[in-house]
N, C-alpha and C positions, 0 to 999 in steps of 0.2 A: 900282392898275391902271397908272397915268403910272411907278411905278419898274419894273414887271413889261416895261411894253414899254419903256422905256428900257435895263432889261438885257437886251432879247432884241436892240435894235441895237447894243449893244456888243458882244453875243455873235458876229453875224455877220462881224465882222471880223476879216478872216483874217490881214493883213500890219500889221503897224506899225515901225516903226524907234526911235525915245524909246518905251516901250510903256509907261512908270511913270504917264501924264496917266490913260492906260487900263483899266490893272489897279486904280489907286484909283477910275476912276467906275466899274468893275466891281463892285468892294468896295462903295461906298457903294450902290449900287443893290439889290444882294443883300442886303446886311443890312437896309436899311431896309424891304426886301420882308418879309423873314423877322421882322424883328420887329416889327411892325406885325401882319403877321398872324397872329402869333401871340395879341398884345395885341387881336384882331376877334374871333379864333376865343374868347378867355375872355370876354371882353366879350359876344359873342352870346352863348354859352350858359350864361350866367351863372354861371361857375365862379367869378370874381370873388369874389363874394360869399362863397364857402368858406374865402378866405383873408382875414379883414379887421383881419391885421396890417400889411398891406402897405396904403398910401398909391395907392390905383388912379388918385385924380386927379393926383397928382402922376407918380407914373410914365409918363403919359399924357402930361403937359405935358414929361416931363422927353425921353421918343421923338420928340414931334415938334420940340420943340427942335433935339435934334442932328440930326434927321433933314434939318432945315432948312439950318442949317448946312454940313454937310457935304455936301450936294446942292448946295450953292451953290459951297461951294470944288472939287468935283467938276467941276462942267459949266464952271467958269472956267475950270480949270485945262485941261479935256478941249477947248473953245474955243481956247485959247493955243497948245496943242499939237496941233491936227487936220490932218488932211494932205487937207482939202477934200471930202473920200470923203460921197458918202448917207450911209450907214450913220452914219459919225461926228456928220454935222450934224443927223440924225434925234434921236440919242443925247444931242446938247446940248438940243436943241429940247426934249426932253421930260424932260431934267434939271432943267430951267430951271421946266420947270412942274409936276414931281413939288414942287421948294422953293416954288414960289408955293402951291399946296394944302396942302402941311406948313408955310408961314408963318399962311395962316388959319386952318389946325386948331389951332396953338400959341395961335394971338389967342384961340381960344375957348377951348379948353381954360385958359390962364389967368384966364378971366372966369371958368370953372366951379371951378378952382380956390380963388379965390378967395370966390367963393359959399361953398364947402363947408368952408372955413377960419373965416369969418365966422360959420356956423351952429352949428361945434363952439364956438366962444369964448362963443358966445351960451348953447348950451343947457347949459355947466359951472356955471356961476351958477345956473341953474335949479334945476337936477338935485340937488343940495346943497339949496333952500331948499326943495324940492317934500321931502325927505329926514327934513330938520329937522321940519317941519310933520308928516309922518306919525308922524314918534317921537314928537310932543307928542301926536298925536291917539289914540293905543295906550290911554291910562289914561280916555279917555272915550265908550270904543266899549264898549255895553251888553253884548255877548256876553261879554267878557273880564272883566266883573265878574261874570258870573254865574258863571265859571269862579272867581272867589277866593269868592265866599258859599257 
């Protein structure tokens, strides 16, 4: 919501003179809008889970990362270069706090991350000895003799 109205005060401005501070927190506002939501809309309706080739925690960590980022280098640069207008200070104001919200979404999404990383390491060990044990257990399961007499 913080990049959606942040690119509607970048939107309204109609003169700039340096316009490059502009067009990039334009860019970053947009993109992080779009892909984000795109990554809410799979996330909600659990299309996710269709595809689970792909690293969902990690692509998560890895959006709000640069989303973070780049928001940050955005609203400095859009800061350095503003010509005092509403609209511009509006633009940084809520630049500033789109990267503070995408800094704690990234804090967490790497706790989850790492939750989910720790759980695969754990349950490969498993999954193999739970594996072993079943193959042992084949030659002492009554049904399957009854199938060889």
């Amino acid at each position: 919501v913080l990049a959606l109205i942040a690119f509607i005060c970048i939107e309204t401005i109609m003169e700039c003179s340096p316009c490059e501070g502009l067009y990039f927190f334009e860019f970053v506002s947009c993109s992080a809008l779009v892909v984000t939501g795109v990554l809410l809309l799979m996330f909600s309706l659990n299309l996710h889970t269709r595809i689970p080739q792909i690293n969902w925690n990690l692509t998560d960590l890895v959006n709000t990362g640069l989303s973070t980022f780049f928001f940050f280098i955005a609203s400095v640069v859009l800061a350095a270069l503003n010509h005092k207008t509403g609209a511009e200070i509006a633009a940084v104001i809520f630049g500033f706090l789109a990267m503070a919200v995408y800094a704690v979404n990234t804090y967490l999404a790497v706790k989850k991350w790492r939750m989910s990383s720790r759980q695969q390491n754990s349950r490969q060990p498993s999954d193999y000895i739970r594996a072993r044990t079943e193959s042992r257990e084949v030659d002492h399961r009554p049904e399957i003799q009854r199938l060889d007499a």
